[in-house]
C-alpha positions, 0 to 999 in steps of 0.5 A: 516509512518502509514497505514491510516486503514486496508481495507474490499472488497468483491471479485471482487470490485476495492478498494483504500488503503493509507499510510501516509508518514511522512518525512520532506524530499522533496525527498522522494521515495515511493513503495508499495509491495505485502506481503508475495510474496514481489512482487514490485508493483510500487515506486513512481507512475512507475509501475513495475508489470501488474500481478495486475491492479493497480495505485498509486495516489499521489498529489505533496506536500501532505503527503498521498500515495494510491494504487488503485486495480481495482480488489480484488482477494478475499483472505487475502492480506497485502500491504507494503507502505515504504518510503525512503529518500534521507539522506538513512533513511526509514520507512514501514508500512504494510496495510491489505485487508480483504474479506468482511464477513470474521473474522477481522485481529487479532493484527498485527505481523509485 
């Protein structure tokens, strides 16, 4: 798994962030969570949280998951992507949502 690119939004813009699964499983669930608060947003394309307007798009057969945001709050967010076979193994990635104008991220620590 690998997030495809940490995003910068400016305030206020709606904005789309990927993750790409990769797993040989056809079973394969995936859920997006807001760090560090580990609120879960959505597994699979059910959402579990209205606190945020958001969609995930997926196309069946395709390897690459994204959360849609309608709204970006204007802080430093980070999103987990994680995925979970039906043999049990698993893999996360975590995605970065920078303000536009802001410092960039410096090395990842998760």
């Amino acid at each position: 798994m690998e997030s495809l690119g940490d995003v910068r939004a400016a305030a206020g813009e709606g904005v789309t962030l990927s993750c790409q699964v990769f797993s040989s499983d056809e079973d394969v669930m995936v859920s997006w969570k807001r760090v560090p608060d580990r609120k879960l947003l959505s597994t699979n394309t059910y959402s579990y949280t209205s606190d945020i307007e958001h969609t995930v798009l997926h196309e069946e057969g395709r390897t690459v998951w994204h959360l849609k945001l309608a709204e970006v709050a204007g802080g430093h967010e980070r999103f987990e992507c994680r995925a979970i076979g039906s043999s049990g193994g698993d893999a996360a990635d975590t995605v970065r949502l920078t303000p536009a104008g802001s410092e960039t991220w410096r090395a990842r620590t998760d």
